[in-house]
PDB file as gemmi writes it, atoms N, CA and C in Angstrom:
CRYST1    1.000    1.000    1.000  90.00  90.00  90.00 P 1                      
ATOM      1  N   UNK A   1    -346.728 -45.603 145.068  1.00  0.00           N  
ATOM      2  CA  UNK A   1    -346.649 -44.169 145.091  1.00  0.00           C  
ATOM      3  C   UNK A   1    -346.081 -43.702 143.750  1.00  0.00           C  
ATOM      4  N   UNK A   2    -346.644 -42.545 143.464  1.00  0.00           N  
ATOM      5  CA  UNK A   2    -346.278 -42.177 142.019  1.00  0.00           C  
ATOM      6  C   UNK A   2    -344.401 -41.132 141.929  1.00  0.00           C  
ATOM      7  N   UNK A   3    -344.524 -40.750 140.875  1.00  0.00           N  
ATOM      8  CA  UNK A   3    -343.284 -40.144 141.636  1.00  0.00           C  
ATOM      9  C   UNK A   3    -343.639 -38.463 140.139  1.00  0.00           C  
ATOM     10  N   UNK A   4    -344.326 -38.200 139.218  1.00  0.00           N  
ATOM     11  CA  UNK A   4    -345.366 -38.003 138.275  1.00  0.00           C  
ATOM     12  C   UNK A   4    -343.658 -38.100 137.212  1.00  0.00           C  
ATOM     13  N   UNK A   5    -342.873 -38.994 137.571  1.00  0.00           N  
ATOM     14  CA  UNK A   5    -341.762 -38.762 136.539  1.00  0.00           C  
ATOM     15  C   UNK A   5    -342.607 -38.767 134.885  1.00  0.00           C  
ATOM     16  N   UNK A   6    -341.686 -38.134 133.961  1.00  0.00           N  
ATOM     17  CA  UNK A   6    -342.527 -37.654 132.759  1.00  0.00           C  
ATOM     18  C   UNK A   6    -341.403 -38.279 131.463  1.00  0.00           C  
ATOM     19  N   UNK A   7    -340.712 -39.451 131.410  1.00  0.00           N  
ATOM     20  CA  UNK A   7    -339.833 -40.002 130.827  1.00  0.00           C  
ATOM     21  C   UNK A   7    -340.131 -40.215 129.736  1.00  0.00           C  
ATOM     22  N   UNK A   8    -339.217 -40.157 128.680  1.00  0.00           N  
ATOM     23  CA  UNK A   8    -339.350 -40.454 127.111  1.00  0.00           C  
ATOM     24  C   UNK A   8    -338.965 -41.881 127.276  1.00  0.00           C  
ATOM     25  N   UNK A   9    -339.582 -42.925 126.766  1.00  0.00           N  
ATOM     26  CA  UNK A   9    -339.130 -44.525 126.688  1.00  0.00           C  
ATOM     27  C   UNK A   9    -338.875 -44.711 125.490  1.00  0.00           C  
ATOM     28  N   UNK A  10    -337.953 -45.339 124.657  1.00  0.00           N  
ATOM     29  CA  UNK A  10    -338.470 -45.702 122.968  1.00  0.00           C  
ATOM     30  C   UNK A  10    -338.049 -47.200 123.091  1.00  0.00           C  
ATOM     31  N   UNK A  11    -338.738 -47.375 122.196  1.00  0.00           N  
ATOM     32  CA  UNK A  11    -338.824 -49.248 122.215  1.00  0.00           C  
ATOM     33  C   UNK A  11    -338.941 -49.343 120.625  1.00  0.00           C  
ATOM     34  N   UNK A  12    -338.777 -50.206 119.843  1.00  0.00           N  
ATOM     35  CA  UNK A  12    -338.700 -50.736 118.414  1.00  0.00           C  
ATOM     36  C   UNK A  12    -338.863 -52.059 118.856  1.00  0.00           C  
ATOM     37  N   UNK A  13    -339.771 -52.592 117.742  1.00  0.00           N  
ATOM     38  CA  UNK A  13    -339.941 -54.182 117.570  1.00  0.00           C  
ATOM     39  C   UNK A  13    -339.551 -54.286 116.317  1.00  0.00           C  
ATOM     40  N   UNK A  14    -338.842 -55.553 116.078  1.00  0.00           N  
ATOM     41  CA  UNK A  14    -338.704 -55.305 114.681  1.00  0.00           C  
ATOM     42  C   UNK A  14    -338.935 -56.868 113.758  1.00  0.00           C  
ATOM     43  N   UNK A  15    -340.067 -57.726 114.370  1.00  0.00           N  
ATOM     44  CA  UNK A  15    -340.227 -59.192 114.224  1.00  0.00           C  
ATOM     45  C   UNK A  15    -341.427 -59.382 115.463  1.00  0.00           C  
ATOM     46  N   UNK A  16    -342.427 -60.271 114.887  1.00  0.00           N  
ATOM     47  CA  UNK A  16    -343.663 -60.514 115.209  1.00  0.00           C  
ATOM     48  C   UNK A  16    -343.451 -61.102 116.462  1.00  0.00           C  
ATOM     49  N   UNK A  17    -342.199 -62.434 116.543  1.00  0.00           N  
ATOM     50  CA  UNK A  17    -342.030 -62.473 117.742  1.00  0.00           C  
ATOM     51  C   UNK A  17    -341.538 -62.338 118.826  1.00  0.00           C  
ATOM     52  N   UNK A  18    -340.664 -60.583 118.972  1.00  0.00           N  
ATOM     53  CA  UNK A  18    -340.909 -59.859 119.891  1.00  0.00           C  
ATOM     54  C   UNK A  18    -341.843 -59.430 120.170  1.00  0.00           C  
ATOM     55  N   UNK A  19    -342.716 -58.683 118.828  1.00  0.00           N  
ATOM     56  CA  UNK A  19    -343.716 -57.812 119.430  1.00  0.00           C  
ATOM     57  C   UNK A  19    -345.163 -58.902 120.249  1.00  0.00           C  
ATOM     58  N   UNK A  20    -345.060 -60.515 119.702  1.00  0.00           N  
ATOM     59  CA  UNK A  20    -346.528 -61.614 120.919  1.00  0.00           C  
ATOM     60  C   UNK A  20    -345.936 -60.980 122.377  1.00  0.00           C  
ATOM     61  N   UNK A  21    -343.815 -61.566 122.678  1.00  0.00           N  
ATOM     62  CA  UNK A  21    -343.731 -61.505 123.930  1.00  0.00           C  
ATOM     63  C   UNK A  21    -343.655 -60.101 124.629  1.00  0.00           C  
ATOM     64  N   UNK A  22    -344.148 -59.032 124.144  1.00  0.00           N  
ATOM     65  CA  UNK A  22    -344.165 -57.531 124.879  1.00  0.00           C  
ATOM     66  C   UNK A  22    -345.032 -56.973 124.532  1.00  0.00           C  
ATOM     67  N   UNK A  23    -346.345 -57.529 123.779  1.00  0.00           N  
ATOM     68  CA  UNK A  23    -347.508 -56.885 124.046  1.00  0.00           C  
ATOM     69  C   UNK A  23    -348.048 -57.845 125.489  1.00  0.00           C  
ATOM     70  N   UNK A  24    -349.514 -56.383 125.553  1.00  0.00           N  
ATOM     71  CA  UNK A  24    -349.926 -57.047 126.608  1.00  0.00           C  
ATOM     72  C   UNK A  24    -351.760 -56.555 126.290  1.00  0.00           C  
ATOM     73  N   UNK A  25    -352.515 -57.783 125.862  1.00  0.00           N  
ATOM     74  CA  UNK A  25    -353.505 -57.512 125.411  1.00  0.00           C  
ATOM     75  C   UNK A  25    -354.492 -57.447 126.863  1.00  0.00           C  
ATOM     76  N   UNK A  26    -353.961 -57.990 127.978  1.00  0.00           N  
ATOM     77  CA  UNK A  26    -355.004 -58.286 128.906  1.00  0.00           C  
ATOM     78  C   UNK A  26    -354.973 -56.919 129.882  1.00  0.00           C  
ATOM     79  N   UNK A  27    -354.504 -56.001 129.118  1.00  0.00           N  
ATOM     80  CA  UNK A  27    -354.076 -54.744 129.805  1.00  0.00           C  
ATOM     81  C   UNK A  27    -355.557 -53.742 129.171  1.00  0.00           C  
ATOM     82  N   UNK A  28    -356.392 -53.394 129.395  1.00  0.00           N  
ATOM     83  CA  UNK A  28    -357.071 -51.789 129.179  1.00  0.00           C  
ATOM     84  C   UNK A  28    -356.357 -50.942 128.257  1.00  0.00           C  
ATOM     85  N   UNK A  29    -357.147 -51.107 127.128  1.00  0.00           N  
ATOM     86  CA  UNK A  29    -356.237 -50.187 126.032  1.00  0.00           C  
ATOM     87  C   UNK A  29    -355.218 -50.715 125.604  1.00  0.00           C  
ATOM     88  N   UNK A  30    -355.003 -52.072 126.148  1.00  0.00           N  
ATOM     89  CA  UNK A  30    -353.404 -52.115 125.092  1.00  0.00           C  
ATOM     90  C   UNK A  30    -352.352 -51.520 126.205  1.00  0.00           C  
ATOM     91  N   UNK A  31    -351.038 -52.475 126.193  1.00  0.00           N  
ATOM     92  CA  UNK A  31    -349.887 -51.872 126.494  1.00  0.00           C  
ATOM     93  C   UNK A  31    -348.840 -52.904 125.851  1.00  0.00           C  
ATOM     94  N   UNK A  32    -347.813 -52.230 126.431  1.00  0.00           N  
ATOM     95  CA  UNK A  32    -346.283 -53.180 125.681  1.00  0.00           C  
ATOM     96  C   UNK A  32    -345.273 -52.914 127.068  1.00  0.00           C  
ATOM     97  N   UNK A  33    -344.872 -54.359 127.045  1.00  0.00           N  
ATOM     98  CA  UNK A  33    -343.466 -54.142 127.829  1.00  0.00           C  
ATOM     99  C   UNK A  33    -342.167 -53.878 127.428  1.00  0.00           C  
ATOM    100  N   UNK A  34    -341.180 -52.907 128.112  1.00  0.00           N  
ATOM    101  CA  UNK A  34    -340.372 -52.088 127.721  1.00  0.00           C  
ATOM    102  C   UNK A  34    -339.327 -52.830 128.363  1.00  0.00           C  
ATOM    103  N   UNK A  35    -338.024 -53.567 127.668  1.00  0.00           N  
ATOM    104  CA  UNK A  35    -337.341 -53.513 128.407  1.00  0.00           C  
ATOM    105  C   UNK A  35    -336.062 -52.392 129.172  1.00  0.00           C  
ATOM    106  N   UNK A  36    -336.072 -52.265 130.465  1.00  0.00           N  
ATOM    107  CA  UNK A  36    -335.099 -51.047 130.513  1.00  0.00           C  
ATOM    108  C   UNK A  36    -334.730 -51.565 132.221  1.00  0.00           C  
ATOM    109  N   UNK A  37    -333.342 -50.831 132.464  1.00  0.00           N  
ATOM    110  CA  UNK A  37    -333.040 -50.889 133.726  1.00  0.00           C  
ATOM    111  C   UNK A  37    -333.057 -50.123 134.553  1.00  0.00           C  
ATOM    112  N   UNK A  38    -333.738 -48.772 133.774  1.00  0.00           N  
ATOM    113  CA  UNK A  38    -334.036 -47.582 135.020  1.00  0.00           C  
ATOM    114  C   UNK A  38    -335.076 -48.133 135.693  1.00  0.00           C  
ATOM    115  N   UNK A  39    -334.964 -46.974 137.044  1.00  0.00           N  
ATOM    116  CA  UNK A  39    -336.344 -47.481 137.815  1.00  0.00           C  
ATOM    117  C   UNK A  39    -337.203 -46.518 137.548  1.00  0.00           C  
ATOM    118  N   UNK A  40    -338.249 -46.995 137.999  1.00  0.00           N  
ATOM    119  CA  UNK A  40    -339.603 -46.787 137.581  1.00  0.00           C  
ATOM    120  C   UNK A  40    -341.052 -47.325 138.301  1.00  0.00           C  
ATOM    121  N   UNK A  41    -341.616 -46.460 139.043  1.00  0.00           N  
ATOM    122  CA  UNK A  41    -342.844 -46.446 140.092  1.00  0.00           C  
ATOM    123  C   UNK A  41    -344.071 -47.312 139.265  1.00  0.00           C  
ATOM    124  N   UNK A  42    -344.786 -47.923 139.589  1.00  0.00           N  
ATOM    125  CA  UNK A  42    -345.932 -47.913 139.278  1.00  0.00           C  
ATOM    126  C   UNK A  42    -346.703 -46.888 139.498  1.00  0.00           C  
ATOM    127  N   UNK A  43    -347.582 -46.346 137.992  1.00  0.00           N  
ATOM    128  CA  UNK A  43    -348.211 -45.083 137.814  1.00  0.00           C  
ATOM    129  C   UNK A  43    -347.382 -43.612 137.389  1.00  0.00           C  
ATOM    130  N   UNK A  44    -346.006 -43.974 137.320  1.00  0.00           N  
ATOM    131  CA  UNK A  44    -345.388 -43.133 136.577  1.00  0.00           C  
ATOM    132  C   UNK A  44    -345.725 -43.193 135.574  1.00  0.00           C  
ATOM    133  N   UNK A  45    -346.122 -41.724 134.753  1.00  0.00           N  
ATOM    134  CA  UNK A  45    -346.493 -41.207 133.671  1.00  0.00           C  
ATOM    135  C   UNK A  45    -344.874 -41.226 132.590  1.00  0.00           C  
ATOM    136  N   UNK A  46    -344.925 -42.033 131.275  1.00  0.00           N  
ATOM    137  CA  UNK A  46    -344.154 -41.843 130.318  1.00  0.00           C  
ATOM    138  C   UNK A  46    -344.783 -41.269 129.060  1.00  0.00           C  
ATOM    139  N   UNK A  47    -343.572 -40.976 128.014  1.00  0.00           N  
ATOM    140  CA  UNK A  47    -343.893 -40.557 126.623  1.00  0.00           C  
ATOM    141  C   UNK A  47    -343.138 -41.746 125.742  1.00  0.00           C  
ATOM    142  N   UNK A  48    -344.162 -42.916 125.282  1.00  0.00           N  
ATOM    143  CA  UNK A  48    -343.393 -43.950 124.500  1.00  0.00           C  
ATOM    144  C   UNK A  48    -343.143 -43.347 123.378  1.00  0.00           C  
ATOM    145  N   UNK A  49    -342.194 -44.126 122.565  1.00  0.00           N  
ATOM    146  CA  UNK A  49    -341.472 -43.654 121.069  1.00  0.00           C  
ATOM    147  C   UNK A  49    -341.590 -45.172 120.727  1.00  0.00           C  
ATOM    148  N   UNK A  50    -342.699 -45.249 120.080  1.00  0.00           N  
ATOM    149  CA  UNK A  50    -342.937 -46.472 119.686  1.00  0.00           C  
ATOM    150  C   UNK A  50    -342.762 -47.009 117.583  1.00  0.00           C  
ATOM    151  N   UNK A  51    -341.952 -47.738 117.768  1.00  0.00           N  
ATOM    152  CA  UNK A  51    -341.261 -48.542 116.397  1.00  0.00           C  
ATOM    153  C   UNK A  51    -342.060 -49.440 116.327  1.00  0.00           C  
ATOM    154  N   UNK A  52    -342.568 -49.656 115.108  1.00  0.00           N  
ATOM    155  CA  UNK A  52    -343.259 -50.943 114.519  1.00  0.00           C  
ATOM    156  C   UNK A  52    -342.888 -51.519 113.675  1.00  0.00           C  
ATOM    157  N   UNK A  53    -342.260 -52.392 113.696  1.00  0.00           N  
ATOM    158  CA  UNK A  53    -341.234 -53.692 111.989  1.00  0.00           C  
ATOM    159  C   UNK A  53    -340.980 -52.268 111.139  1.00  0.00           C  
ATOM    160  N   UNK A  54    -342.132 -52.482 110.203  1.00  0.00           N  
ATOM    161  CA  UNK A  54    -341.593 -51.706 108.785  1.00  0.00           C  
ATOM    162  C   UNK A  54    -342.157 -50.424 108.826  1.00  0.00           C  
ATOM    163  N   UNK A  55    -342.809 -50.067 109.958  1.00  0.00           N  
ATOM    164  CA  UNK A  55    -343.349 -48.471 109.568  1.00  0.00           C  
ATOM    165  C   UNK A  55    -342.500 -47.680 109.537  1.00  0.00           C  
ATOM    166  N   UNK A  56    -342.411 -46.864 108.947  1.00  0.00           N  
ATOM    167  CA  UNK A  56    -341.849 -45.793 108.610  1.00  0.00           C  
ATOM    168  C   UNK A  56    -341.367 -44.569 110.303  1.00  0.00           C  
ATOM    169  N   UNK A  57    -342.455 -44.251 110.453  1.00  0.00           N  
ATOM    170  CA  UNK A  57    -342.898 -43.668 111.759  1.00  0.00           C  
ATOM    171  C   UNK A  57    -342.729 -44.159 112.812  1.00  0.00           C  
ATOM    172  N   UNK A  58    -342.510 -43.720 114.065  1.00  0.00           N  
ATOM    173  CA  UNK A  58    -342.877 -43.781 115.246  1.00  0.00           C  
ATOM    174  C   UNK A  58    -344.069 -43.689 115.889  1.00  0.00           C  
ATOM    175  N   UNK A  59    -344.846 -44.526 116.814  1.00  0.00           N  
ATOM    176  CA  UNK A  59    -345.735 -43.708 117.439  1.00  0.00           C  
ATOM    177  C   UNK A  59    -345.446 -43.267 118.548  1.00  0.00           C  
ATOM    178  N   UNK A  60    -345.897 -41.998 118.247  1.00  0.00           N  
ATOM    179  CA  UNK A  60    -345.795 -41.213 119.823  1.00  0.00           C  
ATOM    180  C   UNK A  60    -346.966 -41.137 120.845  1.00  0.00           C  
ATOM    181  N   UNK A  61    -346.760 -42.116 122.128  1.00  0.00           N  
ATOM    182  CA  UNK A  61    -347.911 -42.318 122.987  1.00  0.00           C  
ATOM    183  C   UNK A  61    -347.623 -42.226 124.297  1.00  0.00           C  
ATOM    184  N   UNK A  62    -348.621 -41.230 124.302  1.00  0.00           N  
ATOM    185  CA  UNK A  62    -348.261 -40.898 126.115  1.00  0.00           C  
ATOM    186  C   UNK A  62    -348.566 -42.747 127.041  1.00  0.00           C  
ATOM    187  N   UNK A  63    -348.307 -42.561 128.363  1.00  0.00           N  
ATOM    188  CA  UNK A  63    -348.477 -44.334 128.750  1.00  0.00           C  
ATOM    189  C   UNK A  63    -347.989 -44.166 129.866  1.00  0.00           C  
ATOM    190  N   UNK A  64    -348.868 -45.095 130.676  1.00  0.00           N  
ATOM    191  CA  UNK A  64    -348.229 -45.125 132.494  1.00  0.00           C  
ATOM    192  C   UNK A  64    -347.813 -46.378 132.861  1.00  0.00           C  
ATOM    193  N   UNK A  65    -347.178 -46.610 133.757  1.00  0.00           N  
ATOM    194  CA  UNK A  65    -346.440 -47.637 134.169  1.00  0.00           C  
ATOM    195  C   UNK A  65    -347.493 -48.822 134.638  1.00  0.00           C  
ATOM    196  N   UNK A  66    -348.028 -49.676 134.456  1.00  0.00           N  
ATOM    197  CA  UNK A  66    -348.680 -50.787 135.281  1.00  0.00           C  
ATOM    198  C   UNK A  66    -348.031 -52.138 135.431  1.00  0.00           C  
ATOM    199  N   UNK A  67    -346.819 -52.156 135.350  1.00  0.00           N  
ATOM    200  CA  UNK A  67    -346.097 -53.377 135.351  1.00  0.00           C  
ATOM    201  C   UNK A  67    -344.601 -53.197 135.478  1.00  0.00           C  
ATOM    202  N   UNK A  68    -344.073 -53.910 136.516  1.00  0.00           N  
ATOM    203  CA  UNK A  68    -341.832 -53.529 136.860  1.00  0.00           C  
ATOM    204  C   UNK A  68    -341.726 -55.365 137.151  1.00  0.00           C  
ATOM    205  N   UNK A  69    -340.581 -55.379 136.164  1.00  0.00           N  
ATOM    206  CA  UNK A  69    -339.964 -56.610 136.505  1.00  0.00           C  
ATOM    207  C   UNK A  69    -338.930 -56.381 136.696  1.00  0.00           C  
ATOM    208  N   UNK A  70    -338.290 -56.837 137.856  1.00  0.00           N  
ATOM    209  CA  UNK A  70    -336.955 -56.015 138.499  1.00  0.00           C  
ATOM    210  C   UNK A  70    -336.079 -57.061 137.438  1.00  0.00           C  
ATOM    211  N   UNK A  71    -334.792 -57.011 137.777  1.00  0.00           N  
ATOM    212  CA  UNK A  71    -333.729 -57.768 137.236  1.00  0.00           C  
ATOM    213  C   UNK A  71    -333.417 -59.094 138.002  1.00  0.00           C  
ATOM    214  N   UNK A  72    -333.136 -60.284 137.250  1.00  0.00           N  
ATOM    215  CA  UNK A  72    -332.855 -61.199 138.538  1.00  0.00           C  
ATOM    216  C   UNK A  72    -333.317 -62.616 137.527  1.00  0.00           C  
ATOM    217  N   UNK A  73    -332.929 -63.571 138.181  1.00  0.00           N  
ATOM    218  CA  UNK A  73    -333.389 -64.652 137.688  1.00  0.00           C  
ATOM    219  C   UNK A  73    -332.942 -64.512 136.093  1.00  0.00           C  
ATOM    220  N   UNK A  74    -334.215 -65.925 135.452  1.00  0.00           N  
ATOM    221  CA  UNK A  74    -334.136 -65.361 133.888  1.00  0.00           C  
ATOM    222  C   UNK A  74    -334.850 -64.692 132.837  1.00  0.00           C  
ATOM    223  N   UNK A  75    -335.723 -63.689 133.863  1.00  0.00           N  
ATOM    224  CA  UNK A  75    -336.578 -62.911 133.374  1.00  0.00           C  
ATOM    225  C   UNK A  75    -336.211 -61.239 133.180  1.00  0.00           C  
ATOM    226  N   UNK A  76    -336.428 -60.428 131.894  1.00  0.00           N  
ATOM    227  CA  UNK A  76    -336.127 -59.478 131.214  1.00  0.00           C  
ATOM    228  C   UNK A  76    -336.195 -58.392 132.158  1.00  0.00           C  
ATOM    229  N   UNK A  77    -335.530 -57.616 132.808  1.00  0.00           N  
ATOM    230  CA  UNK A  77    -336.177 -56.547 133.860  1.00  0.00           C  
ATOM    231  C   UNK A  77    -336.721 -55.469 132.625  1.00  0.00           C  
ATOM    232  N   UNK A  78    -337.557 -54.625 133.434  1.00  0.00           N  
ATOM    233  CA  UNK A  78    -338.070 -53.882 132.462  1.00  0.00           C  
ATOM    234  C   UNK A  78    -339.400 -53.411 133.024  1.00  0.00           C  
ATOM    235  N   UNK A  79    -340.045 -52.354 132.163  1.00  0.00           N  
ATOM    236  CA  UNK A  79    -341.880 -51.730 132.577  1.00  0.00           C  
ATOM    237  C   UNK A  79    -343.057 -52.516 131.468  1.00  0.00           C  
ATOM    238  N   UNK A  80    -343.884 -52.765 132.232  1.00  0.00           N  
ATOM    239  CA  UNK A  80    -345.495 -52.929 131.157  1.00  0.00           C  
ATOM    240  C   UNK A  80    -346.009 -51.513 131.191  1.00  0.00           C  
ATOM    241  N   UNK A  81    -346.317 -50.583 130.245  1.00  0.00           N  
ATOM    242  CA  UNK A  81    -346.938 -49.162 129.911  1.00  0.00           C  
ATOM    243  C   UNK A  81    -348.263 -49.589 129.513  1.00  0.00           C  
ATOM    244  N   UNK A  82    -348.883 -48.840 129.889  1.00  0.00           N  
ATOM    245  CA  UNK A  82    -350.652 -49.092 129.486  1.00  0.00           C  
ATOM    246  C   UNK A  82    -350.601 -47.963 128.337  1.00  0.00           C  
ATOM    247  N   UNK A  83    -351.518 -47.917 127.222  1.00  0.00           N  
ATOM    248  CA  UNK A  83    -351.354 -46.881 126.536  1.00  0.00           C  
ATOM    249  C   UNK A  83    -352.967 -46.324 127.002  1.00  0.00           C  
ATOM    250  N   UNK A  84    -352.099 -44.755 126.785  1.00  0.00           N  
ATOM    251  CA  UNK A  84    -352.849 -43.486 127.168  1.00  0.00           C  
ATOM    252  C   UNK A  84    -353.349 -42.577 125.933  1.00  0.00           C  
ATOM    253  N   UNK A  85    -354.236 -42.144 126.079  1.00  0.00           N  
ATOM    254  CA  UNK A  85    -354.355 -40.813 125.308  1.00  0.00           C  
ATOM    255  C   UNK A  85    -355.585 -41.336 123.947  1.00  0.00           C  
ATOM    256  N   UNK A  86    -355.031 -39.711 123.157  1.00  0.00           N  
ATOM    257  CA  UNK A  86    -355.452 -40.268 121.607  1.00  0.00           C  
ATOM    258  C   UNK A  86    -355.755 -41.021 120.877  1.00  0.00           C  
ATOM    259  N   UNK A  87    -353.957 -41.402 121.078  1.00  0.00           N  
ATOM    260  CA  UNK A  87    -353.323 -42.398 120.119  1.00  0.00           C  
ATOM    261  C   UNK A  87    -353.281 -43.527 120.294  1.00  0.00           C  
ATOM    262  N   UNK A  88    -353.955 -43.939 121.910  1.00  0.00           N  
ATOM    263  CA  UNK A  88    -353.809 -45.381 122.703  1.00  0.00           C  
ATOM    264  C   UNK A  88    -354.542 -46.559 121.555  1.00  0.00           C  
ATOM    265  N   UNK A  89    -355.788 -45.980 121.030  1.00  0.00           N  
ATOM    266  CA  UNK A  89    -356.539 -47.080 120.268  1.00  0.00           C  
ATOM    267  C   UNK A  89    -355.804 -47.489 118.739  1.00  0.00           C  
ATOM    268  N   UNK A  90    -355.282 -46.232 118.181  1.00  0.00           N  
ATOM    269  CA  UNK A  90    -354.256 -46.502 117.046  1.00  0.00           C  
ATOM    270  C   UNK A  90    -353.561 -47.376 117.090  1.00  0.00           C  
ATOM    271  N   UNK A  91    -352.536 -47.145 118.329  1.00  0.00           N  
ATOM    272  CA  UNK A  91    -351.702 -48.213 118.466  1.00  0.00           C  
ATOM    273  C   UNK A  91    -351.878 -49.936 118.980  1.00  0.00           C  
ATOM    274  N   UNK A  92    -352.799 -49.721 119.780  1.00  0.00           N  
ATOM    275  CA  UNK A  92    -353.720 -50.667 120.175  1.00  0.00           C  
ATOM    276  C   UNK A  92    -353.936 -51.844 118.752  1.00  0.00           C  
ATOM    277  N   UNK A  93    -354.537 -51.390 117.880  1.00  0.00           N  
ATOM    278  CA  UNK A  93    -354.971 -52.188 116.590  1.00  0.00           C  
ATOM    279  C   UNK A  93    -353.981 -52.212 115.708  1.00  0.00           C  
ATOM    280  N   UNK A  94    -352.991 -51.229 115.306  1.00  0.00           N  
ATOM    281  CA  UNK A  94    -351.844 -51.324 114.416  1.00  0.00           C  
ATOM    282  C   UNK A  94    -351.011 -53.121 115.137  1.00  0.00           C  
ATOM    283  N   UNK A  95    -350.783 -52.811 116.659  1.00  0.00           N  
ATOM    284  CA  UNK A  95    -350.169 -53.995 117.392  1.00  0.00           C  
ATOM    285  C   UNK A  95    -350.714 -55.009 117.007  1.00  0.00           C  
ATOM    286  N   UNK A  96    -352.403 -55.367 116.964  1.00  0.00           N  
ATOM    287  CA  UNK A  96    -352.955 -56.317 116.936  1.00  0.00           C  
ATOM    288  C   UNK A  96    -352.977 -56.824 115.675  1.00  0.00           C  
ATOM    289  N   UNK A  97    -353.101 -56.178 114.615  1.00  0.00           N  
ATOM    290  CA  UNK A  97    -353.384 -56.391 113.174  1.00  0.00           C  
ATOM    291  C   UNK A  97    -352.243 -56.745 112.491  1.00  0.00           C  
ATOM    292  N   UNK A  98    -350.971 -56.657 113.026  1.00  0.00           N  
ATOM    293  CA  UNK A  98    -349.597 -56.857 113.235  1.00  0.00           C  
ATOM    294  C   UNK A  98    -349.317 -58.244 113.665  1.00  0.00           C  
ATOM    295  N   UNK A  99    -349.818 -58.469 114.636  1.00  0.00           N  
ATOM    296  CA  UNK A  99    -350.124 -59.655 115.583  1.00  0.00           C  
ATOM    297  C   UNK A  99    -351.079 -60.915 114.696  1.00  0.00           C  
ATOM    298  N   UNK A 100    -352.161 -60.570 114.182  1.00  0.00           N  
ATOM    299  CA  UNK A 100    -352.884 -61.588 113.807  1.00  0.00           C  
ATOM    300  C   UNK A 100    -353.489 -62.488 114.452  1.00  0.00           C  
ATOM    301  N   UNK A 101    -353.377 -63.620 114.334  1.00  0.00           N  
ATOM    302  CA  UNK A 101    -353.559 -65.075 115.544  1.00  0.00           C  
ATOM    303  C   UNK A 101    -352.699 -65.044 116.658  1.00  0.00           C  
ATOM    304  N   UNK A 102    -351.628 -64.260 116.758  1.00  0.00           N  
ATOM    305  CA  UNK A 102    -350.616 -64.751 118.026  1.00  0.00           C  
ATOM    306  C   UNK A 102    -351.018 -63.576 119.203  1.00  0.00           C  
ATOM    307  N   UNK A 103    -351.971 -62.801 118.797  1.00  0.00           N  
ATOM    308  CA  UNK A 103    -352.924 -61.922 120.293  1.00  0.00           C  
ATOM    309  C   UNK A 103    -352.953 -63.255 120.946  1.00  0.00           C  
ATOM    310  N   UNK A 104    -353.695 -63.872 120.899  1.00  0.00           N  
ATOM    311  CA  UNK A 104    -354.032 -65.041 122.197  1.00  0.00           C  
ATOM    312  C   UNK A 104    -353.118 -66.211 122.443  1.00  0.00           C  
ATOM    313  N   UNK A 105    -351.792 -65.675 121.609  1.00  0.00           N  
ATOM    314  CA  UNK A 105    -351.261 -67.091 121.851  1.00  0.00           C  
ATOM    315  C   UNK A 105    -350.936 -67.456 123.248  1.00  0.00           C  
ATOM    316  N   UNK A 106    -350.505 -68.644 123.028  1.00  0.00           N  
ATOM    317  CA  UNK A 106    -349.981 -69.360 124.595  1.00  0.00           C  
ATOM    318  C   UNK A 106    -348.297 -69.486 125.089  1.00  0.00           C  
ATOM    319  N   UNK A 107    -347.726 -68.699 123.777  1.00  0.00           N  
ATOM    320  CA  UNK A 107    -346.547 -68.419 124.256  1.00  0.00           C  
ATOM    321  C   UNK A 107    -345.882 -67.802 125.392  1.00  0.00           C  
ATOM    322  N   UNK A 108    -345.250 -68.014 125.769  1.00  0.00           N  
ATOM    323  CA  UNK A 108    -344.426 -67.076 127.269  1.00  0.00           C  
ATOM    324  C   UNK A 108    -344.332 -65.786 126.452  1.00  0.00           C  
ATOM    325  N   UNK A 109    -345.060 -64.706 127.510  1.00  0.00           N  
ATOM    326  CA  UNK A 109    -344.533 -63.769 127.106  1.00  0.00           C  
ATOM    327  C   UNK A 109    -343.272 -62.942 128.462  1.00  0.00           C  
ATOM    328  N   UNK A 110    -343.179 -61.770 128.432  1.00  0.00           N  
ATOM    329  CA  UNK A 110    -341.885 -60.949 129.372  1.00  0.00           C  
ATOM    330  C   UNK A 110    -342.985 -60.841 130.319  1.00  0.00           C  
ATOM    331  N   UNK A 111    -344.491 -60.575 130.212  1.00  0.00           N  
ATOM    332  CA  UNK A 111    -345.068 -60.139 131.930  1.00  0.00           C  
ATOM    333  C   UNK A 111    -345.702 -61.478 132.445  1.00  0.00           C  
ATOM    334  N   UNK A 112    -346.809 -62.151 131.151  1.00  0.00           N  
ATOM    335  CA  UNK A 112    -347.416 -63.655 131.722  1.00  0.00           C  
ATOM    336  C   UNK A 112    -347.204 -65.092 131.118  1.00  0.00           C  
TER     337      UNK A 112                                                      
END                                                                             
C-alpha cells in the first residue's frame, strides 16, 4: 500500500565502490539503494538529491520506492528507488559510465 509520502532522500557516493554496491542495474530505468532508517512503503513516491564522486552538482530525480531492507542481521537497512521522470535516463548513464565494467559485476551488492 502506498502511503503517496513525497520525501526528499539525498545520498552521495563518493568512490566507485559504493556506487557497484547501491546501484541497481536490474531495476527499469536504473535505481540506487539509499541507505536510511526511516520507514518507507513500497511505491512511495521520493525526490532523490543525488551526489556523484566529483560532480560538481546534484542530481535532482524524482524516484519511487521498489525495494526496503529493514534493519537486522548484517545487512544495510535502507530503500532501492527506481528512477523516475526526465532525468531518470541522465542519471541512469552518468551511473553507468561511472561504473564501467563493474555494471555486471559479481560483487555483493546492499539489494542482490
Amino acid at each position: 500500500m502506498t502511503t503517496n509520502r513525497k520525501a526528499i532522500v539525498s545520498l552521495s557516493i563518493t568512490d566507485r565502490g559504493a556506487l557497484q554496491a547501491a546501484y541497481m542495474p536490474f531495476i527499469e530505468g536504473g535505481g540506487i539503494f539509499v541507505p536510511t532508517t526511516q520507514q518507507y512503503n513500497l511505491g512511495d513516491e521520493v525526490f532523490l538529491l543525488f551526489g556523484l564522486m566529483e560532480e560538481s552538482e546534484r542530481f535532482p530525480v524524482p524516484a519511487k520506492v521498489c525495494w526496503i531492507t529493514s534493519a537486522g542481521g548484517n545487512e544495510t537497512a535502507g530503500i532501492g528507488v527506481q528512477f523516475t521522470g526526465e532525468k531518470s535516463e541522465a542519471v541512469r548513464r552518468a551511473i553507468e559510465d561511472t561504473l564501467g565494467g563493474l555494471v555486471n559485476s559479481e560483487r555483493e551488492t546492499h539489494t542482490m
